[in-house]
VOBA-1610 file (N, C-alpha, C; in pm, whole numbers, padded with zeros to 5 digits, always signed):
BEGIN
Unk-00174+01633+01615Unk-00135+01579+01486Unk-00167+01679+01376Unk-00077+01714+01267Unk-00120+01769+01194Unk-00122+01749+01018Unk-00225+01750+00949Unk-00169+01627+00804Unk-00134+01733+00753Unk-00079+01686+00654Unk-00118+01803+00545Unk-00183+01740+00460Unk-00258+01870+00366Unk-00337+01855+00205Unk-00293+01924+00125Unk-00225+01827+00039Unk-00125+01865-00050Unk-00173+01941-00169Unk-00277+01937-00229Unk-00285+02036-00367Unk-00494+02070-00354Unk-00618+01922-00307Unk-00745+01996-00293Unk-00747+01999-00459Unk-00840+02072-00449Unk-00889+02107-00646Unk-00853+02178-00721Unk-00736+02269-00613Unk-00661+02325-00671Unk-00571+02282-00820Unk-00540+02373-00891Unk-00437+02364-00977Unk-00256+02439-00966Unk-00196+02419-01082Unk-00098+02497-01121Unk-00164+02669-01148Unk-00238+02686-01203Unk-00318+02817-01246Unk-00334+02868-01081Unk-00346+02803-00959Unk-00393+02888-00855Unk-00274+02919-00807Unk-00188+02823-00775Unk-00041+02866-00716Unk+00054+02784-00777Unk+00195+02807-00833Unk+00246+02722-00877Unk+00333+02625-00799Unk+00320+02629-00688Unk+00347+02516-00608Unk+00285+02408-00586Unk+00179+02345-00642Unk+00054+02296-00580Unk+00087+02197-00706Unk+00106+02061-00633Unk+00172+01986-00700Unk+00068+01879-00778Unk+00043+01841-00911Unk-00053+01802-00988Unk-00015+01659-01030Unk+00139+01625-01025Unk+00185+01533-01083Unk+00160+01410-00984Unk+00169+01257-01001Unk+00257+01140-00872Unk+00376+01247-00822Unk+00484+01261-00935Unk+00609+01306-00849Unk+00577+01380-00782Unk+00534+01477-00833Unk+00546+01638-00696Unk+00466+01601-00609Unk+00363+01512-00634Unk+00266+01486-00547Unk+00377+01440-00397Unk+00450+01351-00467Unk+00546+01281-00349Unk+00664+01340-00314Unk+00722+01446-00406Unk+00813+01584-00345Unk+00747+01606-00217Unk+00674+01672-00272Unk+00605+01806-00186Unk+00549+01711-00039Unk+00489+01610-00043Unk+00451+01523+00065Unk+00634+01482+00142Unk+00717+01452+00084Unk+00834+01417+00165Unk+00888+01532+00202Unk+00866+01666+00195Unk+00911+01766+00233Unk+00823+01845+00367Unk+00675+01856+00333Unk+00637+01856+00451Unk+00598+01736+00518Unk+00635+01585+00557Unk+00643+01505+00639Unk+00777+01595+00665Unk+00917+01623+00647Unk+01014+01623+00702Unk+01029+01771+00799Unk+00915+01859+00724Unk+00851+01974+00828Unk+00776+01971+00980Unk+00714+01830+00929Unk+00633+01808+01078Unk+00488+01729+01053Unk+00488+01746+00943Unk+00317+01683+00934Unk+00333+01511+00902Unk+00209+01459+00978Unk+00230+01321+01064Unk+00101+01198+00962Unk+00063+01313+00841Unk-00071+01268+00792Unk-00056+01269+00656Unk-00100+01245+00532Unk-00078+01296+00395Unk-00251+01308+00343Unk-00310+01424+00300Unk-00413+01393+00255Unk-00408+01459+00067Unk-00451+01363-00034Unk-00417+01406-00134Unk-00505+01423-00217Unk-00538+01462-00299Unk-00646+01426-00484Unk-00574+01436-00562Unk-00557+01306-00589Unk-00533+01250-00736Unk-00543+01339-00840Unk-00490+01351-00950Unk-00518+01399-01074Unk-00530+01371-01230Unk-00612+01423-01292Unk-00583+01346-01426Unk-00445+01416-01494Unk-00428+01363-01612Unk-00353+01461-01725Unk-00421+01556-01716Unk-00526+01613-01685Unk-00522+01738-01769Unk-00591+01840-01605Unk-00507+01768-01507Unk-00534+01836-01419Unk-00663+01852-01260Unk-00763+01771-01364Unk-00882+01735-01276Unk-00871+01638-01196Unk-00919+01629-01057Unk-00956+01507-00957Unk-01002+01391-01019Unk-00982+01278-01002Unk-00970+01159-01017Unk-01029+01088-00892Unk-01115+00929-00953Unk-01079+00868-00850Unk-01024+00735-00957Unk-00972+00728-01042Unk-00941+00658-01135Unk-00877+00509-01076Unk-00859+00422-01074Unk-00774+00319-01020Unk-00642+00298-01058Unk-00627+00367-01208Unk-00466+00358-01205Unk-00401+00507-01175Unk-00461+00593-01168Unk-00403+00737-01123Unk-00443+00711-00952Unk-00555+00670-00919Unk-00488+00657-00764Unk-00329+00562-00730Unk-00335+00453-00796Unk-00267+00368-00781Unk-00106+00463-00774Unk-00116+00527-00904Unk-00006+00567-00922Unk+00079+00704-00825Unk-00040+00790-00822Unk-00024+00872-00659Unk+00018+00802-00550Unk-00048+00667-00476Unk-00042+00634-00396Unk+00090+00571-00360Unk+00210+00484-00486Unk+00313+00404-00509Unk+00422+00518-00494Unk+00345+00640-00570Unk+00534+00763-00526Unk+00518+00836-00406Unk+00380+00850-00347Unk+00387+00878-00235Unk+00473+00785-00120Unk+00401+00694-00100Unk+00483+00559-00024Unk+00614+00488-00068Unk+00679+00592-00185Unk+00798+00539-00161Unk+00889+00633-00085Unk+00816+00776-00117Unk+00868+00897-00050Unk+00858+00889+00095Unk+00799+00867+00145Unk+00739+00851+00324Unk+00667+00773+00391Unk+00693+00739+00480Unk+00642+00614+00558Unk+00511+00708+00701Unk+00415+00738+00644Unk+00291+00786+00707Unk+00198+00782+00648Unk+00067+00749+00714Unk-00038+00749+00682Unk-00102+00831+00524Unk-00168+00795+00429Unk-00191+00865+00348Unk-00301+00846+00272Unk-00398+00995+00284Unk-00544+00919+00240Unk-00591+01021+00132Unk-00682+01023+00035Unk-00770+01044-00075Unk-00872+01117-00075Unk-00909+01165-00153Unk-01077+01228-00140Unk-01160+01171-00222Unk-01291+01151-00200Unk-01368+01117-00311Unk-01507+01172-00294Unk-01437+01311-00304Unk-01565+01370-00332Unk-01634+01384-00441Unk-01756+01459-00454Unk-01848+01411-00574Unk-01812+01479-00662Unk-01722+01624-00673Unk-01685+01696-00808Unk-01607+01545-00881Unk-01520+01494-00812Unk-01477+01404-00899Unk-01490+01263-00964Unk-01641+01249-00932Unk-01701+01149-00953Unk-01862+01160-00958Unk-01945+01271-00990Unk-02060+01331-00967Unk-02178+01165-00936Unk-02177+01108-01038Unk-02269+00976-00984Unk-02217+00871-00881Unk-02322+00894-00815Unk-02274+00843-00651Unk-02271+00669-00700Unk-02356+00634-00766Unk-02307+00461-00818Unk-02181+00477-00871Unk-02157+00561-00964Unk-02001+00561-01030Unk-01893+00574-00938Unk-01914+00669-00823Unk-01808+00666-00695Unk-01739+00547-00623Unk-01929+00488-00620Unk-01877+00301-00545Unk-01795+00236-00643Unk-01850+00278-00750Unk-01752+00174-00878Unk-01638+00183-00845Unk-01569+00272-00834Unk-01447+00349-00874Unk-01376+00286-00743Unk-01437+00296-00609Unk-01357+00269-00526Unk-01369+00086-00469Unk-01452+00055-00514Unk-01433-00108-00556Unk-01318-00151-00645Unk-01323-00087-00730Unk-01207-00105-00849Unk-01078-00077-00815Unk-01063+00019-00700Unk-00955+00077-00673Unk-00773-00074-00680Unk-00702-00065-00728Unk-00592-00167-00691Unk-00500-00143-00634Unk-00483-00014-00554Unk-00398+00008-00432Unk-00484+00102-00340Unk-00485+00072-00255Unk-00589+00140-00150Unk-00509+00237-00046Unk-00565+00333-00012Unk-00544+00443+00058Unk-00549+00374+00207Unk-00493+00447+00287Unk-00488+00429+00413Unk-00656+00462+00520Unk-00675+00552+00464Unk-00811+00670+00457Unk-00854+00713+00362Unk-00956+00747+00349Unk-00994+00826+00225Unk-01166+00915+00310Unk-01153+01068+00266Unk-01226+01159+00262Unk-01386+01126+00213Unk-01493+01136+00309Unk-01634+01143+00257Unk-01689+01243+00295Unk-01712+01345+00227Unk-01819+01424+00288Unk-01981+01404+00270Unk-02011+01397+00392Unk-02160+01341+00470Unk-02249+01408+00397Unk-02250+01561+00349Unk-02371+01610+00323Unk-02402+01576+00134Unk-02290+01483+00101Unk-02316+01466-00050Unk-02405+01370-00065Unk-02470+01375-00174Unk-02562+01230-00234Unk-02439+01110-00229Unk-02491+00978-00183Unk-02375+00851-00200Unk-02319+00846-00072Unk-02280+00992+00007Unk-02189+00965+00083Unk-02184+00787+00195Unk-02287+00728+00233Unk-02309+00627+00313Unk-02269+00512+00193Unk-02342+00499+00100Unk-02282+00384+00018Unk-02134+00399-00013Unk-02095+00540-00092Unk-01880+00528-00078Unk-01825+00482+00062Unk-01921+00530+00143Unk-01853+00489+00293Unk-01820+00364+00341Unk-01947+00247+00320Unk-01971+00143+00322Unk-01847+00088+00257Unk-01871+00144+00118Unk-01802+00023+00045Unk-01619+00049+00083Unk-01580+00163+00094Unk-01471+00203+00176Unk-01414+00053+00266Unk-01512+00089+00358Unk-01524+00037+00501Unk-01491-00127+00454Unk-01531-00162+00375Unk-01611-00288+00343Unk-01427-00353+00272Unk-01314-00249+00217Unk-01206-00275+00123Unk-01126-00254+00245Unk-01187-00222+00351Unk-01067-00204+00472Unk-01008-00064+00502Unk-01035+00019+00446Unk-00986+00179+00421Unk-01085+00255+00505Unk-01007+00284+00595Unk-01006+00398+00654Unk-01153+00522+00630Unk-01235+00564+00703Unk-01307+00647+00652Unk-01302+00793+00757Unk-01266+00910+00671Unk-01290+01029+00715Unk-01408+01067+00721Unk-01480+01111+00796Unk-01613+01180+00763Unk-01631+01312+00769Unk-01645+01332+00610Unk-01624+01518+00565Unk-01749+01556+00617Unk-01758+01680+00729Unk-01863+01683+00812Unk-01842+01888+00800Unk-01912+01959+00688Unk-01881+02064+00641Unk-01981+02166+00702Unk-01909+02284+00769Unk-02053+02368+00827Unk-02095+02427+00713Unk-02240+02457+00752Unk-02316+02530+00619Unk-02366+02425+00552Unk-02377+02313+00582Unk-02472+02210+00531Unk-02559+02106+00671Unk-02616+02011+00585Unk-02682+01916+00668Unk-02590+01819+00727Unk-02447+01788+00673Unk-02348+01707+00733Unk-02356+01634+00849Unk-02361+01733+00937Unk-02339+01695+01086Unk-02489+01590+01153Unk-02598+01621+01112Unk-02736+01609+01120Unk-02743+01479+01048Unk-02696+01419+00921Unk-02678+01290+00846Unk-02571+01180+00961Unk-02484+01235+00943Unk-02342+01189+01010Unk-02410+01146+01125Unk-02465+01240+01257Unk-02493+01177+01353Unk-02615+01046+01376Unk-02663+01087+01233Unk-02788+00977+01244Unk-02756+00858+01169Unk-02590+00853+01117Unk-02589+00751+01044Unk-02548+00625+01138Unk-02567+00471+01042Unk-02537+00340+01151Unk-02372+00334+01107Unk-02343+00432+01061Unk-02163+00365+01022Unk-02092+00495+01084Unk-02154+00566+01193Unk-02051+00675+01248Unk-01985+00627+01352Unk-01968+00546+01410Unk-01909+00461+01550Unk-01788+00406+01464Unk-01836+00398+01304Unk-01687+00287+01228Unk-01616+00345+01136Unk-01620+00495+01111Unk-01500+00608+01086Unk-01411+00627+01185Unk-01284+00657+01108Unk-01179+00692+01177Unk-01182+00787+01271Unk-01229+00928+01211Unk-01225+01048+01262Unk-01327+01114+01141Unk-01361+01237+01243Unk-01467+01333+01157Unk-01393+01448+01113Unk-01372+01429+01017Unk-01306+01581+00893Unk-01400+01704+00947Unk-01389+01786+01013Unk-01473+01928+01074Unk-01413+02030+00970Unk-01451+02079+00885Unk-01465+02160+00737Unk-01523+02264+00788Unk-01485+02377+00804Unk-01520+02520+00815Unk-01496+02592+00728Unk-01620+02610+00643Unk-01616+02682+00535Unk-01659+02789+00495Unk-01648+02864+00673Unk-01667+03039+00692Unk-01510+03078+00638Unk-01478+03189+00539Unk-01344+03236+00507Unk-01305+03323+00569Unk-01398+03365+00640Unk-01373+03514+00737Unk-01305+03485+00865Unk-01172+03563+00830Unk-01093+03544+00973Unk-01116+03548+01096Unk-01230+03667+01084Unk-01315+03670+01254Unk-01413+03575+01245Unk-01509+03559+01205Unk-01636+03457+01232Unk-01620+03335+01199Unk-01531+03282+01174Unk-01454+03132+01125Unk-01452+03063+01229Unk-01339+03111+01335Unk-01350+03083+01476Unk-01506+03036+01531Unk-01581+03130+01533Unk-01714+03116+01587Unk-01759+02986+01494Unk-01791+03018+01389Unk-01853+02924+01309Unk-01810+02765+01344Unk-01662+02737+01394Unk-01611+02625+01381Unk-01657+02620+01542Unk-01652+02664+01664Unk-01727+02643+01759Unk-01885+02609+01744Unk-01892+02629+01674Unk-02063+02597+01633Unk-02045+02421+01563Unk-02000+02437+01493Unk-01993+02308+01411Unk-01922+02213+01512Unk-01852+02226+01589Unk-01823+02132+01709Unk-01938+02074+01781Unk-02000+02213+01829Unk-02128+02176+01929Unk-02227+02109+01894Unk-02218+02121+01712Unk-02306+02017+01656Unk-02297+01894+01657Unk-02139+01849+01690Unk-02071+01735+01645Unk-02045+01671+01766Unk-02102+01714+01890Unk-02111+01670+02063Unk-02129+01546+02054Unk-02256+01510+02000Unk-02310+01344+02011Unk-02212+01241+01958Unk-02107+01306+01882Unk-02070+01179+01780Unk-02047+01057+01896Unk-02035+00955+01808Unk-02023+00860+01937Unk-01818+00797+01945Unk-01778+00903+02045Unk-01674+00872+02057Unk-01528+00873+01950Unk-01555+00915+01859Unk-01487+00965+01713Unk-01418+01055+01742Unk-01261+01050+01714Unk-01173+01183+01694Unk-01188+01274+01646Unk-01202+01420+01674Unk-01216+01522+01552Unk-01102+01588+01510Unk-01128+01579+01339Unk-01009+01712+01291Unk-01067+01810+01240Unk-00981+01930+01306Unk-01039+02040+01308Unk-00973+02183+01147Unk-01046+02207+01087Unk-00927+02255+00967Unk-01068+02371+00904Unk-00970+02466+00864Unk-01057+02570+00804Unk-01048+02637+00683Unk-01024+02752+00569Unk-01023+02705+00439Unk-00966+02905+00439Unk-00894+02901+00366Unk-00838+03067+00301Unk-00901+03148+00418Unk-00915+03213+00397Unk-00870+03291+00528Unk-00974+03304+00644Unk-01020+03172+00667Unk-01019+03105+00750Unk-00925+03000+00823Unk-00873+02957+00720Unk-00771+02840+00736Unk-00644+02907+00946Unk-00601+02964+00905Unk-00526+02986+01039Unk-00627+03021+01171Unk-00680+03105+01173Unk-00793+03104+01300Unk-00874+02993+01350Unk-00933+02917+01254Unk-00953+02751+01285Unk-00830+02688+01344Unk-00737+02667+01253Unk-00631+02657+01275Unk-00558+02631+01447Unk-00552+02750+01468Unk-00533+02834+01592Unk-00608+02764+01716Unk-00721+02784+01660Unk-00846+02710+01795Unk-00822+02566+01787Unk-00825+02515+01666Unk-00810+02365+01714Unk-00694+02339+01771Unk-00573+02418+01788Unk-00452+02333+01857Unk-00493+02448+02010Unk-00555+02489+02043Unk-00589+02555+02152Unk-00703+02426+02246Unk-00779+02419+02152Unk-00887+02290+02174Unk-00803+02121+02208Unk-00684+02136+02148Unk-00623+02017+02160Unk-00661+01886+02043Unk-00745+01949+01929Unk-00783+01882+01841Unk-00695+01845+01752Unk-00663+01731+01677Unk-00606+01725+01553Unk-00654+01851+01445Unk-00570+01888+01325Unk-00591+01951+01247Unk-00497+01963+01145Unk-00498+02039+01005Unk-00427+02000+00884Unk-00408+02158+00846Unk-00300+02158+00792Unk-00253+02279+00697Unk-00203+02234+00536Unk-00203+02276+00433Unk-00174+02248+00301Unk-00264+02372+00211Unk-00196+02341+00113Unk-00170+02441-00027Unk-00362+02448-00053Unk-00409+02321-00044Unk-00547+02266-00068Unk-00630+02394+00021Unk-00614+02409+00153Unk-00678+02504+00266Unk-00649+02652+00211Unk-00504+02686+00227Unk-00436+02792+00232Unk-00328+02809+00136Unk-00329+02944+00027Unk-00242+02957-00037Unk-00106+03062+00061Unk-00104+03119+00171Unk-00058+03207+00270Unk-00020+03176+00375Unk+00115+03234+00398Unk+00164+03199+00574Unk+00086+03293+00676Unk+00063+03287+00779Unk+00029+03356+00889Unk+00031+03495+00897Unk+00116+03546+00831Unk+00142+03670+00800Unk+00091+03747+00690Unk+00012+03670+00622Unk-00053+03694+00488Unk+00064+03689+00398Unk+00207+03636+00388Unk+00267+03657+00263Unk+00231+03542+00137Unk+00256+03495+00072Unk+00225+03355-00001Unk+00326+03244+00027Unk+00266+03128+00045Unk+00302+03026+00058Unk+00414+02931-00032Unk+00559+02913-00005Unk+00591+02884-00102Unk+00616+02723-00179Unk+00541+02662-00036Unk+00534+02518-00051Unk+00437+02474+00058Unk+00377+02345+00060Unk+00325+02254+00139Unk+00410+02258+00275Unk+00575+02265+00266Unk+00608+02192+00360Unk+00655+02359+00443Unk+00656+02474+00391Unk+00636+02572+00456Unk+00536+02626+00527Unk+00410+02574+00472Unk+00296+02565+00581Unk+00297+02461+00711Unk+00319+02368+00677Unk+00356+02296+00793Unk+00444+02369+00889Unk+00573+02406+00870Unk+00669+02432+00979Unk+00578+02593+01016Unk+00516+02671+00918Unk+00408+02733+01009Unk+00322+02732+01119Unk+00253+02601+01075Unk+00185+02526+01142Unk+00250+02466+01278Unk+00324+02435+01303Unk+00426+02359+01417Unk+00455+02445+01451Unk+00523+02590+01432Unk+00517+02692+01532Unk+00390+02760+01621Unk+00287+02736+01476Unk+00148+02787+01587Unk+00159+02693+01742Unk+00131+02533+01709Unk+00160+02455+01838Unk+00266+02470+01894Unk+00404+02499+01906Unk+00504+02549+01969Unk+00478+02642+02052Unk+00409+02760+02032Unk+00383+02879+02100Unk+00306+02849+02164Unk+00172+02795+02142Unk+00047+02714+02220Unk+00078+02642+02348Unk+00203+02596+02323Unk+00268+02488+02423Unk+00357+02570+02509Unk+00400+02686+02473Unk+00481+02774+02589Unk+00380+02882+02656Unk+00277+02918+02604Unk+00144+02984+02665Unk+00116+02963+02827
//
Protein backbone atom coordinates (compact mmCIF):
# COMPACT_ATOMS: atom_id res chain seq x y z
CA UNK A 1 0.00 0.00 0.00
CA UNK A 2 1.23 3.21 -0.60
CA UNK A 3 -0.41 6.79 0.82
CA UNK A 4 0.59 9.65 -0.08
CA UNK A 5 1.47 13.01 2.05
CA UNK A 6 0.32 15.61 0.34
CA UNK A 7 2.06 18.98 1.44
CA UNK A 8 3.70 18.02 5.71
CA UNK A 9 4.79 21.63 6.93
CA UNK A 10 5.77 22.34 4.02
CA UNK A 11 4.75 25.49 2.13
CA UNK A 12 4.35 27.26 -1.34
CA UNK A 13 7.95 28.97 -0.49
CA UNK A 14 9.47 25.22 -0.49
CA UNK A 15 8.01 23.94 -3.75
CA UNK A 16 5.30 25.37 -5.62
CA UNK A 17 3.42 22.40 -5.99
CA UNK A 18 2.69 21.64 -2.47
CA UNK A 19 -0.76 22.33 -2.18
CA UNK A 20 -1.90 24.76 0.90
CA UNK A 21 -5.44 25.32 -0.09
CA UNK A 22 -8.97 22.58 0.62
CA UNK A 23 -8.89 22.77 -3.28
CA UNK A 24 -5.43 21.81 -4.19
CA UNK A 25 -5.42 19.98 -1.19
CA UNK A 26 -8.14 17.78 -3.12
CA UNK A 27 -6.51 18.36 -6.77
CA UNK A 28 -3.42 17.10 -5.93
CA UNK A 29 -4.97 14.08 -3.64
CA UNK A 30 -7.36 13.05 -6.81
CA UNK A 31 -4.44 13.01 -8.99
CA UNK A 32 -2.19 10.93 -7.08
CA UNK A 33 -5.09 8.47 -5.92
CA UNK A 34 -5.47 8.19 -9.83
CA UNK A 35 -1.46 7.50 -9.88
CA UNK A 36 -1.69 4.68 -7.50
CA UNK A 37 -1.72 5.77 -3.97
CA UNK A 38 -4.44 3.83 -1.85
CA UNK A 39 -4.06 6.31 1.38
CA UNK A 40 -4.36 10.26 1.73
CA UNK A 41 -2.30 11.69 4.54
CA UNK A 42 -2.73 15.55 4.92
CA UNK A 43 -2.11 18.94 7.29
CA UNK A 44 -4.52 21.16 7.22
CA UNK A 45 -3.73 24.75 6.84
CA UNK A 46 -4.45 28.10 8.01
CA UNK A 47 -4.79 31.32 5.76
CA UNK A 48 -1.67 32.18 6.24
CA UNK A 49 -0.23 28.90 5.59
CA UNK A 50 0.50 27.19 9.01
CA UNK A 51 -0.79 23.63 10.27
CA UNK A 52 -3.95 23.61 11.86
CA UNK A 53 -5.87 21.42 13.84
CA UNK A 54 -8.73 23.91 13.72
CA UNK A 55 -12.31 22.25 13.44
CA UNK A 56 -13.49 24.25 10.68
CA UNK A 57 -10.22 24.12 8.50
CA UNK A 58 -10.08 20.42 9.22
CA UNK A 59 -13.62 20.16 8.39
CA UNK A 60 -13.11 21.98 5.36
CA UNK A 61 -9.91 19.92 4.03
CA UNK A 62 -11.60 16.91 4.87
CA UNK A 63 -15.30 17.75 2.68
CA UNK A 64 -13.00 18.62 -0.75
CA UNK A 65 -10.94 15.90 -0.17
CA UNK A 66 -13.90 13.30 0.02
CA UNK A 67 -15.58 14.73 -2.63
CA UNK A 68 -12.48 14.28 -4.82
CA UNK A 69 -11.83 10.47 -3.84
CA UNK A 70 -13.22 7.72 -2.25
CA UNK A 71 -10.01 6.43 0.10
CA UNK A 72 -9.02 6.50 3.27
CA UNK A 73 -7.83 9.94 4.54
CA UNK A 74 -6.04 10.97 7.64
CA UNK A 75 -4.44 14.21 9.53
CA UNK A 76 -1.62 15.07 11.65
CA UNK A 77 -1.66 16.46 14.93
CA UNK A 78 1.40 17.03 15.72
CA UNK A 79 2.58 19.39 18.38
CA UNK A 80 4.14 22.24 16.00
CA UNK A 81 0.53 22.71 15.37
CA UNK A 82 -0.92 22.71 18.48
CA UNK A 83 2.17 23.04 21.04
CA UNK A 84 -0.18 22.52 24.38
CA UNK A 85 -0.88 19.01 24.62
CA UNK A 86 -4.42 19.97 26.62
CA UNK A 87 -5.09 22.34 23.65
CA UNK A 88 -4.45 19.30 21.13
CA UNK A 89 -7.24 17.16 23.07
CA UNK A 90 -9.37 20.26 22.78
CA UNK A 91 -9.05 20.63 19.30
CA UNK A 92 -9.65 17.10 18.44
CA UNK A 93 -12.76 16.71 20.68
CA UNK A 94 -14.09 19.68 18.91
CA UNK A 95 -13.24 18.35 15.71
CA UNK A 96 -16.96 18.23 13.40
CA UNK A 97 -15.81 16.05 10.67
CA UNK A 98 -13.43 13.44 11.58
CA UNK A 99 -10.59 11.94 9.74
CA UNK A 100 -10.43 8.43 8.92
CA UNK A 101 -6.87 8.31 10.85
CA UNK A 102 -5.05 10.80 12.14
CA UNK A 103 -1.04 10.94 12.87
CA UNK A 104 0.49 10.82 16.66
CA UNK A 105 3.82 10.94 17.19
CA UNK A 106 4.74 8.88 20.43
CA UNK A 107 7.82 10.72 21.43
CA UNK A 108 5.77 14.16 21.89
CA UNK A 109 4.40 15.48 25.26
CA UNK A 110 0.26 14.55 25.04
CA UNK A 111 0.93 12.03 22.60
CA UNK A 112 -1.28 9.14 24.81
CA UNK A 113 -4.01 11.62 25.85
CA UNK A 114 -4.51 12.96 21.70
CA UNK A 115 -4.44 9.25 21.24
CA UNK A 116 -7.02 8.32 23.67
CA UNK A 117 -9.20 10.90 22.89
CA UNK A 118 -8.76 10.03 19.03
CA UNK A 119 -9.56 6.53 19.84
CA UNK A 120 -12.35 7.49 22.09
CA UNK A 121 -14.22 9.82 18.59
CA UNK A 122 -13.66 6.55 16.68
CA UNK A 123 -10.61 7.75 14.45
CA UNK A 124 -8.23 5.83 13.52
CA UNK A 125 -4.75 6.18 15.26
CA UNK A 126 -1.29 6.23 13.51
CA UNK A 127 1.47 5.91 15.79
CA UNK A 128 4.26 8.44 14.74
CA UNK A 129 7.10 6.21 16.01
CA UNK A 130 10.34 8.55 14.82
CA UNK A 131 14.06 7.19 14.97
CA UNK A 132 16.30 9.42 16.93
CA UNK A 133 13.94 9.68 19.73
CA UNK A 134 12.36 7.75 22.68
CA UNK A 135 9.20 6.86 20.41
CA UNK A 136 9.56 3.37 20.00
CA UNK A 137 10.47 2.75 23.93
CA UNK A 138 6.97 4.91 24.97
CA UNK A 139 4.91 3.24 22.14
CA UNK A 140 5.92 -0.20 23.21
CA UNK A 141 5.19 0.41 26.81
CA UNK A 142 2.04 2.06 26.11
CA UNK A 143 -1.72 0.31 27.18
CA UNK A 144 -3.22 1.76 23.80
CA UNK A 145 -0.57 0.11 21.31
CA UNK A 146 -2.64 -3.19 20.56
CA UNK A 147 -5.59 -0.24 19.57
CA UNK A 148 -3.69 1.78 16.73
CA UNK A 149 -4.11 1.13 13.38
CA UNK A 150 -0.60 0.90 12.28
CA UNK A 151 2.81 2.34 13.45
CA UNK A 152 3.99 5.43 11.26
CA UNK A 153 8.06 4.19 11.20
CA UNK A 154 9.63 7.92 10.55
CA UNK A 155 13.21 7.75 9.52
CA UNK A 156 14.66 10.76 10.03
CA UNK A 157 18.31 9.82 8.90
CA UNK A 158 18.48 12.09 5.37
CA UNK A 159 21.43 10.30 4.28
CA UNK A 160 20.89 8.13 1.37
CA UNK A 161 23.34 5.50 2.60
CA UNK A 162 22.72 5.24 6.39
CA UNK A 163 18.89 5.79 6.15
CA UNK A 164 18.52 2.29 5.04
CA UNK A 165 20.48 1.13 8.11
CA UNK A 166 18.93 3.48 10.43
CA UNK A 167 15.35 2.34 9.34
CA UNK A 168 16.54 -1.39 9.94
CA UNK A 169 17.32 -0.35 13.32
CA UNK A 170 14.11 1.36 14.07
CA UNK A 171 12.26 -1.82 12.92
CA UNK A 172 14.24 -4.02 15.29
CA UNK A 173 13.14 -1.67 17.83
CA UNK A 174 9.62 -1.97 16.83
CA UNK A 175 9.80 -6.21 17.02
CA UNK A 176 7.62 -6.33 20.19
CA UNK A 177 4.81 -4.27 18.91
CA UNK A 178 1.97 -6.34 19.60
CA UNK A 179 0.82 -7.39 16.26
CA UNK A 180 0.39 -3.77 14.54
CA UNK A 181 1.02 -3.10 10.82
CA UNK A 182 4.04 -1.13 10.00
CA UNK A 183 4.53 1.85 7.62
CA UNK A 184 7.62 2.24 6.56
CA UNK A 185 8.60 6.00 5.03
CA UNK A 186 11.74 8.11 5.12
CA UNK A 187 12.29 11.95 4.64
CA UNK A 188 14.58 14.00 1.65
CA UNK A 189 17.06 12.15 0.81
CA UNK A 190 16.32 9.59 2.68
CA UNK A 191 12.89 9.35 1.50
CA UNK A 192 13.63 6.71 -1.63
CA UNK A 193 16.16 4.25 0.07
CA UNK A 194 13.62 3.73 2.95
CA UNK A 195 11.44 3.77 0.41
CA UNK A 196 13.08 1.00 -1.52
CA UNK A 197 13.55 -1.32 1.62
CA UNK A 198 10.18 -1.11 2.75
CA UNK A 199 8.63 -2.45 -0.52
CA UNK A 200 11.61 -5.02 -0.47
CA UNK A 201 10.49 -5.80 3.28
CA UNK A 202 6.92 -6.05 1.99
CA UNK A 203 5.92 -3.19 4.32
CA UNK A 204 3.36 -0.57 3.63
CA UNK A 205 4.89 2.83 2.90
CA UNK A 206 4.12 6.56 1.59
CA UNK A 207 5.64 8.93 -0.92
CA UNK A 208 4.47 12.80 -1.11
CA UNK A 209 5.72 16.37 -1.58
CA UNK A 210 5.64 16.34 2.60
CA UNK A 211 8.81 13.42 2.49
CA UNK A 212 10.34 14.34 -0.83
CA UNK A 213 10.64 17.34 -2.98
CA UNK A 214 12.57 14.82 -5.98
CA UNK A 215 12.03 11.89 -8.29
CA UNK A 216 14.45 9.02 -8.01
CA UNK A 217 16.68 10.48 -10.20
CA UNK A 218 17.25 13.52 -8.20
CA UNK A 219 15.27 15.79 -10.73
CA UNK A 220 12.35 17.84 -8.87
CA UNK A 221 9.16 16.72 -8.31
CA UNK A 222 6.45 18.14 -10.21
CA UNK A 223 3.46 16.99 -8.28
CA UNK A 224 2.23 14.58 -5.52
CA UNK A 225 0.83 12.41 -8.07
CA UNK A 226 4.26 12.12 -9.94
CA UNK A 227 5.78 10.76 -6.95
CA UNK A 228 3.43 8.23 -6.63
CA UNK A 229 3.62 6.74 -10.22
CA UNK A 230 7.46 6.89 -9.08
CA UNK A 231 6.70 5.13 -6.36
CA UNK A 232 4.60 2.22 -8.16
CA UNK A 233 7.39 1.71 -10.45
CA UNK A 234 9.85 1.20 -7.53
CA UNK A 235 7.17 -1.84 -6.56
CA UNK A 236 6.79 -2.85 -10.21
CA UNK A 237 10.45 -3.60 -10.56
CA UNK A 238 10.52 -5.19 -6.96
CA UNK A 239 7.87 -7.50 -8.28
CA UNK A 240 9.80 -8.56 -11.53
CA UNK A 241 13.18 -9.07 -9.39
Amino acid sequence: MIQVCLNGARGTGDCAAVPVSPGAMAESAARAVAAGAAEVHVHPKSPCGDDTLSPRVVAAVLGAIREAVDVPVGVTTGAWAEPDPRRRVERVRSWTALPDHASVNWHEPGAEEVAAALLERGVGVEAGVWSGTDGARRFLASPLAPRVSRVLAEVTDRDPVTAPVTARALLAELAGAPGVPVLLHGEDGGAWPVLRLAVRLGLDTRVGLEDTLVLPDGRPAGSNAELVAAAVEVVRDASRA
